[in-house]
VOPAGU-2260 file (C-alpha; in pm, 1 decimal, decimal comma):
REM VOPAGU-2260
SITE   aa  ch    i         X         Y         Z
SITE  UNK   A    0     858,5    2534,5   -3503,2
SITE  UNK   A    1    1087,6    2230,8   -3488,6
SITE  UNK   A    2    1426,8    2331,5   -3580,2
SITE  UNK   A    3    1598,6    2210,0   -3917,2
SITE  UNK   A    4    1958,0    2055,2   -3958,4
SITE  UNK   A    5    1952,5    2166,3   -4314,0
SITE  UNK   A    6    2300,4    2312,4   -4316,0
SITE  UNK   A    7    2667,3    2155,5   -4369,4
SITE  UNK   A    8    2967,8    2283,0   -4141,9
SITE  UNK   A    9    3156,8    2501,1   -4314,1
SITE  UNK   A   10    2992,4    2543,5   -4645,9
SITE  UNK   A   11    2921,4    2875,7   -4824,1
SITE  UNK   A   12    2816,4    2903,8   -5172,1
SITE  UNK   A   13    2519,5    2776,2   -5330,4
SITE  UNK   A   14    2456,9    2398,8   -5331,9
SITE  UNK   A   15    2270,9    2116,4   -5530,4
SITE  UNK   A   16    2163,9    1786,1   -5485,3
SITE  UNK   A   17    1971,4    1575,7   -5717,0
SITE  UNK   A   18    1784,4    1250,6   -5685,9
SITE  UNK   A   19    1735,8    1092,9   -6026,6
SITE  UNK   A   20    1489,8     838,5   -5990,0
SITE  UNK   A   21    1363,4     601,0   -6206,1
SITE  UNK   A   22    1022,0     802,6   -6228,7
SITE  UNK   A   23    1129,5    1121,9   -6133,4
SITE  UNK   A   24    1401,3    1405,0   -6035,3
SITE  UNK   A   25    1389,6    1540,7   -5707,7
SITE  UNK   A   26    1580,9    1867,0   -5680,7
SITE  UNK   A   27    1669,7    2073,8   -5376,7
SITE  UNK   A   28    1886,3    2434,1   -5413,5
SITE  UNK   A   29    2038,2    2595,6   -5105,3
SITE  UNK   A   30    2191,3    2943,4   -5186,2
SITE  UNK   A   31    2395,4    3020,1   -4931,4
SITE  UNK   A   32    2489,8    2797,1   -4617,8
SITE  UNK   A   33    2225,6    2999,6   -4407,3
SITE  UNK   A   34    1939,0    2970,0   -4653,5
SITE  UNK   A   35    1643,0    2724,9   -4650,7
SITE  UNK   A   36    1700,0    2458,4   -4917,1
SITE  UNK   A   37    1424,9    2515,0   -5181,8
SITE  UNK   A   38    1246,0    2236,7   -5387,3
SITE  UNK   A   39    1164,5    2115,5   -5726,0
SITE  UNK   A   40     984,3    1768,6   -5911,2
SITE  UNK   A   41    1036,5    1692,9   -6306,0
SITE  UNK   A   42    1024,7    1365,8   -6464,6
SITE  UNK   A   43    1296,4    1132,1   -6466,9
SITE  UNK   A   44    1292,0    1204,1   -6870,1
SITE  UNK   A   45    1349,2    1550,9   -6851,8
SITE  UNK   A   46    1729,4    1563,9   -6799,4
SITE  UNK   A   47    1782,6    1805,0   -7012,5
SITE  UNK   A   48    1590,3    2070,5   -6781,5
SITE  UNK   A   49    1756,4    1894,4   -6447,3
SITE  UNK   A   50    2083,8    2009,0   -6644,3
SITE  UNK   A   51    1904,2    2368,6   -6684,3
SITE  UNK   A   52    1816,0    2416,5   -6359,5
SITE  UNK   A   53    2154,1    2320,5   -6192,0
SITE  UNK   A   54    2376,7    2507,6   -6436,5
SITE  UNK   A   55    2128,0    2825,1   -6358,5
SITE  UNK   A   56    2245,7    2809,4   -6007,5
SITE  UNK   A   57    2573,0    2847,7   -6032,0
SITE  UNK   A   58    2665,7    2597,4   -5720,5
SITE  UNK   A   59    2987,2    2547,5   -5594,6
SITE  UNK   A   60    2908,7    2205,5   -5506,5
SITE  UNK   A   61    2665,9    1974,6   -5636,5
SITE  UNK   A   62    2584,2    1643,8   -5575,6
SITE  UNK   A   63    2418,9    1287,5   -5727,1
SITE  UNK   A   64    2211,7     991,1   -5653,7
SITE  UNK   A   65    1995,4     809,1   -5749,8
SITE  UNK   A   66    1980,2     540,6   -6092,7
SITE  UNK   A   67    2023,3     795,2   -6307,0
SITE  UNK   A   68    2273,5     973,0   -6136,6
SITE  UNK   A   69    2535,9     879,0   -6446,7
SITE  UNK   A   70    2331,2    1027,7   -6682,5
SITE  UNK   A   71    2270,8    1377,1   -6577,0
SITE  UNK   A   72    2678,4    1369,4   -6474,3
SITE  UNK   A   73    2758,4    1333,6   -6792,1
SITE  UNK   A   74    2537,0    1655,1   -6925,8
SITE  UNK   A   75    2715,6    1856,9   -6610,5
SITE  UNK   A   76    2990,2    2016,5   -6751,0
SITE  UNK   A   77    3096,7    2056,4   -6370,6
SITE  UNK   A   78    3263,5    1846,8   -6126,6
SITE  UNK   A   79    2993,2    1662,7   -5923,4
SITE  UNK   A   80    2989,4    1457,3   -5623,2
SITE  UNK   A   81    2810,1    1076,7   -5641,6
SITE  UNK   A   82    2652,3    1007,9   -5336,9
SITE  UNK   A   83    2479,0     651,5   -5192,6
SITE  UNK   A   84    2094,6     635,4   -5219,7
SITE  UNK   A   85    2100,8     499,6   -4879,7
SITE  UNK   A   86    2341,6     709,8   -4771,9
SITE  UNK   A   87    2136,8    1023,5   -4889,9
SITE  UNK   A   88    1810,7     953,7   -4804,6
SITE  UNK   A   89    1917,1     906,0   -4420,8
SITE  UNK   A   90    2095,3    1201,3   -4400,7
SITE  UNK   A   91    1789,2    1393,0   -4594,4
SITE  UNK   A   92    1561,0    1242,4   -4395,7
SITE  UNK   A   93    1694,1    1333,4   -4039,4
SITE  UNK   A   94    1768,2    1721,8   -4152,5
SITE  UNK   A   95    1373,9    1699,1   -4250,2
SITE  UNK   A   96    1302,3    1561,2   -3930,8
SITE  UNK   A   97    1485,2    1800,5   -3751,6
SITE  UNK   A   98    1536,5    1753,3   -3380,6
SITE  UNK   A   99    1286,9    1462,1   -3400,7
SITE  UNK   A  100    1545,4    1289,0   -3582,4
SITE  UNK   A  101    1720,3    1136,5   -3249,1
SITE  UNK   A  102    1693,2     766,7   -3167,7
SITE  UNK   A  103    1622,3     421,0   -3405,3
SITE  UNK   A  104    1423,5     375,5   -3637,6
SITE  UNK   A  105    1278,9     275,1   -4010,6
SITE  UNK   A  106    1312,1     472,4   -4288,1
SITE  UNK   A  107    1121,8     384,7   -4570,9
SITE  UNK   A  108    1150,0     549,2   -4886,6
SITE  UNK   A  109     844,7     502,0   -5087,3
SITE  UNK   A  110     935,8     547,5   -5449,6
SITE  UNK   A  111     905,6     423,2   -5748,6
SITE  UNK   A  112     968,1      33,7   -5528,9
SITE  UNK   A  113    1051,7      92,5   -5170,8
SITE  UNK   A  114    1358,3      49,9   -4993,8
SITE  UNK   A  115    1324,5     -43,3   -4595,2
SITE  UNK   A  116    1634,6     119,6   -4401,6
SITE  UNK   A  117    1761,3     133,3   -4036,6
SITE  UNK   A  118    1883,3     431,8   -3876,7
SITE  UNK   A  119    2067,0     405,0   -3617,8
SITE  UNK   A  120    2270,8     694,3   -3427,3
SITE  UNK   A  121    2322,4     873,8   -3763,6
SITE  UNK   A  122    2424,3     522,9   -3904,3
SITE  UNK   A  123    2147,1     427,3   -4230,7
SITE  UNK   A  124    2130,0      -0,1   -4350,6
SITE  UNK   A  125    1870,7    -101,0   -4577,2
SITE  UNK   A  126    1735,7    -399,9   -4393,7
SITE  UNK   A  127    1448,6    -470,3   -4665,2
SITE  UNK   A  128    1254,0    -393,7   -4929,7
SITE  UNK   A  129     995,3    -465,3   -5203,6
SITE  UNK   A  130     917,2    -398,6   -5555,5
SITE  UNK   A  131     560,1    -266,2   -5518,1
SITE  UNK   A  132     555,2     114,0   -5502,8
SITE  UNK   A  133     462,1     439,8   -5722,9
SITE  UNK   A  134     563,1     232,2   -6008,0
SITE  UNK   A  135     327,6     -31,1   -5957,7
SITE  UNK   A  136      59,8     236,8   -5899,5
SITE  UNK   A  137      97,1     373,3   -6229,1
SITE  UNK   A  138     168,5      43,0   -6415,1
SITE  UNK   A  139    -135,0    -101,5   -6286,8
SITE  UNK   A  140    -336,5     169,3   -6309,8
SITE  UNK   A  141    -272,4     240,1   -6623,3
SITE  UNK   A  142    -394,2    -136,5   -6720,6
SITE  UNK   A  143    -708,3     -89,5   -6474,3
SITE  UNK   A  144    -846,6     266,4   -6514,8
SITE  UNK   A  145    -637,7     398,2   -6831,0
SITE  UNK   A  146    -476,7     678,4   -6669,6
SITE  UNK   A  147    -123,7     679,1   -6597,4
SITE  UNK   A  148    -129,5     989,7   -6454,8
SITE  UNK   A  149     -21,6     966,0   -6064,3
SITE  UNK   A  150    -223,8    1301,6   -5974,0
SITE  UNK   A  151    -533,2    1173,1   -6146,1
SITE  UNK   A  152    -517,1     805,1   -5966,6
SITE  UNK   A  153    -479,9     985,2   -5623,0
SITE  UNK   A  154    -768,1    1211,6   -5712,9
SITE  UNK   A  155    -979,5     912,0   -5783,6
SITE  UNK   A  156    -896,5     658,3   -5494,9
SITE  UNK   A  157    -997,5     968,2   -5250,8
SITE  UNK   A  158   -1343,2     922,1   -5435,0
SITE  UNK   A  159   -1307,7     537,9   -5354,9
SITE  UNK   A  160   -1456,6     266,9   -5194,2
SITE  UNK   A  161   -1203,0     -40,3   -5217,6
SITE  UNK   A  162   -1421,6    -250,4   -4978,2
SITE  UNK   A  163   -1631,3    -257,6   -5344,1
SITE  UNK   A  164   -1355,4    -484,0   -5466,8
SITE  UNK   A  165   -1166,6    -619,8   -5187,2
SITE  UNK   A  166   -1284,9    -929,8   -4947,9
SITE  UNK   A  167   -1260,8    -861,9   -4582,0
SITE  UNK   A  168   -1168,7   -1086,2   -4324,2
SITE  UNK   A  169   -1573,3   -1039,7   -4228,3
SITE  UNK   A  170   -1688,7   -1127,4   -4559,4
SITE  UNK   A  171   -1519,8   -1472,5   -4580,2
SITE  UNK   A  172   -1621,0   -1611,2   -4215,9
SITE  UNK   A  173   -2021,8   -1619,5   -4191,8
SITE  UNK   A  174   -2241,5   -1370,6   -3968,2
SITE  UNK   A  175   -2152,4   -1455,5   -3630,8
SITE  UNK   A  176   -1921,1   -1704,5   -3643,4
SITE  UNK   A  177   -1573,0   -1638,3   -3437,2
SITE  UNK   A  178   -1316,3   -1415,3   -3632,7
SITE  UNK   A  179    -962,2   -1506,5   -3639,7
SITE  UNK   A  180    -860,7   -1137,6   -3711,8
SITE  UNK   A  181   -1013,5    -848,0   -3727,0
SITE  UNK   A  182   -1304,0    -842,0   -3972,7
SITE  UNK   A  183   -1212,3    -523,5   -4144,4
SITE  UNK   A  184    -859,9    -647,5   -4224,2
SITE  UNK   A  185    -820,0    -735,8   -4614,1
SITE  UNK   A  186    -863,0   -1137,4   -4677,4
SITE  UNK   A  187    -766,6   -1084,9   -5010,0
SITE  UNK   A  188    -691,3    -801,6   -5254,9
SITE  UNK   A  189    -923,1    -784,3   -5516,8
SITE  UNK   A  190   -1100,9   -1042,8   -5501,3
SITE  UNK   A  191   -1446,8    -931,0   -5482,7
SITE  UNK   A  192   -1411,6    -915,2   -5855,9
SITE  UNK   A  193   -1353,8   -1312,3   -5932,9
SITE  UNK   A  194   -1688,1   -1384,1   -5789,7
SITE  UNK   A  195   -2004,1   -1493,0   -6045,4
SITE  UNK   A  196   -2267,2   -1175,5   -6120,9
SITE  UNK   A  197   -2014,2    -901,5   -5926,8
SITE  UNK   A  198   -2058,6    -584,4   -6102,2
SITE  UNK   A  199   -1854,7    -379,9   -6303,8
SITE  UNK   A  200   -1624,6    -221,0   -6060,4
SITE  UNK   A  201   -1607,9     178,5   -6072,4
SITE  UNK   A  202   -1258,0     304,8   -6133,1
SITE  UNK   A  203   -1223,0     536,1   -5794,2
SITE  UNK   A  204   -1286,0     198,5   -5626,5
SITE  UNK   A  205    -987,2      41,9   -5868,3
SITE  UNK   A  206    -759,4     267,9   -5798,0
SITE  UNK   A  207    -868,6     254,7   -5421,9
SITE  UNK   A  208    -806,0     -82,0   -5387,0
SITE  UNK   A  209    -502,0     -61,6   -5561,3
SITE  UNK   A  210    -385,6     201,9   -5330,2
SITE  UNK   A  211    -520,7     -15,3   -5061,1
SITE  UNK   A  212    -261,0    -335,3   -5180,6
SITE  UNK   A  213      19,3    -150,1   -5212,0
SITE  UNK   A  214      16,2      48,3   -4943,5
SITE  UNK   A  215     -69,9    -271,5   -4711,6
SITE  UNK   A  216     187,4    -486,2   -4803,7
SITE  UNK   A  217     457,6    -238,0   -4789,8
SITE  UNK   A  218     365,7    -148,8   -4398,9
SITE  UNK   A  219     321,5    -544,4   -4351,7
SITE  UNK   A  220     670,0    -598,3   -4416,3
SITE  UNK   A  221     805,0    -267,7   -4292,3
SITE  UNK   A  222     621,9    -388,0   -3957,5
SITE  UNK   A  223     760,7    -713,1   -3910,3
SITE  UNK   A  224    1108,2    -568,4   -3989,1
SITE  UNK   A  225    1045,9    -317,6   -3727,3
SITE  UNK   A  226     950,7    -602,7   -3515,9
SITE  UNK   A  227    1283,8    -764,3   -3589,7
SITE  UNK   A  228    1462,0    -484,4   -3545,9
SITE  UNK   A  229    1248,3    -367,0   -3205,9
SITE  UNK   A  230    1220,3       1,2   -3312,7
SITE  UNK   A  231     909,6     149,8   -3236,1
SITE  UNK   A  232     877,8     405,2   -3494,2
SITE  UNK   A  233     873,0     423,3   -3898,1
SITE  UNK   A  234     906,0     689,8   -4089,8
SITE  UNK   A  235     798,0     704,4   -4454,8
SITE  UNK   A  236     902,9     954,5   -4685,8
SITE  UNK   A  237     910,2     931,0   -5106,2
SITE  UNK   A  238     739,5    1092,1   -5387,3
SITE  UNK   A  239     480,3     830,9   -5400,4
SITE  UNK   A  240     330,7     960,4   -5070,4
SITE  UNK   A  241     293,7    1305,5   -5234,0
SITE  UNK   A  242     -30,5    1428,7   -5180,2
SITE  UNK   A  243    -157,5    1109,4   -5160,1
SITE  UNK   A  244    -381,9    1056,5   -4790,1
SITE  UNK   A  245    -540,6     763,2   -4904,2
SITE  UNK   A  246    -245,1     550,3   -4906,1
SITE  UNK   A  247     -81,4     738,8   -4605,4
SITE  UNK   A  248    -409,6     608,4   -4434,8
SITE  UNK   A  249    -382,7     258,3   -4550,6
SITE  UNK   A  250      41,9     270,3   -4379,7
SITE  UNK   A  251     -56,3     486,0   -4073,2
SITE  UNK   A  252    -366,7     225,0   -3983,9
SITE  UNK   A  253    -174,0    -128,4   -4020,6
SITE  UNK   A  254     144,7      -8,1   -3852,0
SITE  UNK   A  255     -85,4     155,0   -3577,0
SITE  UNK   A  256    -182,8    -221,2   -3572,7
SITE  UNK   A  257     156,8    -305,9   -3503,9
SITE  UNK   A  258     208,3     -67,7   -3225,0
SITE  UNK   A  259     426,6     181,7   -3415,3
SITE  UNK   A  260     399,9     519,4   -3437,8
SITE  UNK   A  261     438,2     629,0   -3802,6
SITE  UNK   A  262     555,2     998,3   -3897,6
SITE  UNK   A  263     519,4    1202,0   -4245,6
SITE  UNK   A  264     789,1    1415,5   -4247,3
SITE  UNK   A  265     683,2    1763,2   -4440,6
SITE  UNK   A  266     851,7    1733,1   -4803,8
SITE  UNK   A  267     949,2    1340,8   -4760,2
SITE  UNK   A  268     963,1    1332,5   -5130,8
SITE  UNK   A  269    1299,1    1550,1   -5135,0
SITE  UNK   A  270    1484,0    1336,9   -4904,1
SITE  UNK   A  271    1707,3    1150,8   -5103,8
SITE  UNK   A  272    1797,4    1526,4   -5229,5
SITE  UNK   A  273    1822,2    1677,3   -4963,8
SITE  UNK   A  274    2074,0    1419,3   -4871,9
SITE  UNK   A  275    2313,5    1458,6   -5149,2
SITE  UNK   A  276    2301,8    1833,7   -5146,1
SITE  UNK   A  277    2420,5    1757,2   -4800,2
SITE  UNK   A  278    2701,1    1508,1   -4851,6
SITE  UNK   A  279    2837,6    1605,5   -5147,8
């Protein structure tokens, strides 16, 4: 089993970190310096029972990040420790990854936008970014399928089809004329719909295709920054990959395109965490 760098030098007692997100709170709880670091996920509403949690565990350090990071201080009636998001998630990150942490690469954390970072010999820059992510999942789902319920739009785009409502790179040039690209790539989100007599799209195809757009466009520009940046691996992590293949698909297949070798690491969602239990 790949060995974990989940530990600080020198610390004892229990330990927080929170990531207060603008969706969500990430929590991770070490109790002792030897112990495994255990996990938890509440809405980013739900300070009050962030505040529970912490103040149940007694740490002797605890630390912050995250937009909301001010907020849920100011509940603590202990001292706490405010720690970078970018900072955090790339020391999370590598102590999730373990000994496969060594070398460059891109860290993207997928949340509620995404942020595109370099690491770099323990060194983390956010290079890039882009404001789709888990909040334009549920935003837009919410307007296309009336759910706003992330578990429930995952559930449906594995049902999905999205090649119901997107146009392929094969459906715009005609039967055996000579592709630019390859004919399965998307020619344009969505836009199946916009044609005269299409049908009524089904919503596991909606949410699908949304999946699809999101998901594309984020590895798009994470691969031409990883171009830039000639690193050869990206690894995505945030709570919008949780439990979510369909768009872990869509990321794995375009940056496969792009030569890179894309890795998952096991509770990517915690990261930013992680990373301020770890720093603070």
């Amino acid at each position: 089993m790949r060995r974990r760098h989940y530990h600080s030098s020198g610390a004892k007692g229990t330990a927080v970190g929170v990531d207060v997100g603008a969706t969500l709170a990430k929590l991770a709880v070490r109790d002792g310096s030897d112990a495994e670091p255990r996990f938890e996920l509440l809405p980013a509403q739900a300070l009050e029972r962030v505040r529970e949690i912490v103040a149940a565990a007694r740490p002797e350090r605890v630390g912050l990040t995250g937009g909301g990071a001010a907020a849920l201080a100011r509940l603590l009636s202990m001292d706490t420790a405010r720690v970078s998001e970018f900072d955090a998630w790339g020391a999370g990150c590598a102590a999730l990854l373990g000994e496969a942490a060594g070398g460059r690469y891109l860290l993207v954390s997928l949340g509620t936008g995404t942020s595109i970072m370099l690491s770099d010999g323990g060194k983390v820059v956010r290079i890039g970014g882009t404001a789709l992510g888990g909040g334009t999942v549920l935003g837009l789902g919410r307007a296309l399928v009336g759910t706003g319920s992330f578990a429930a739009l995952c559930a449906l785009a594995a049902r999905g089809d999205r090649r119901r409502v997107d146009l392929a790179v094969g459906d715009v040039y005609p039967a055996g004329g000579e592709l630019p690209l390859a004919g399965d790539l998307t020619a344009s989100a969505f836009a199946r719909l916009a044609r005269d007599g299409a049908p009524p799209a089904r919503p596991e195809d909606l949410a699908h295709a949304l999946l699809g757009m999101v998901g594309e466009n984020v590895a798009l520009i994470a691969g031409g920054l990883a171009a830039a940046a000639q690193v050869e691996r990206v690894v995505f992590a945030g709570s919008t990959l949780r439990q979510n293949p369909a768009l872990r698909d869509v990321l794995a297949d375009i940056l496969g395109r792009f030569g890179r070798t894309v890795t998952f690491p096991e509770n990517g969602e915690f990261g930013g965490a992680l990373g301020a239990l770890l720093l603070a």
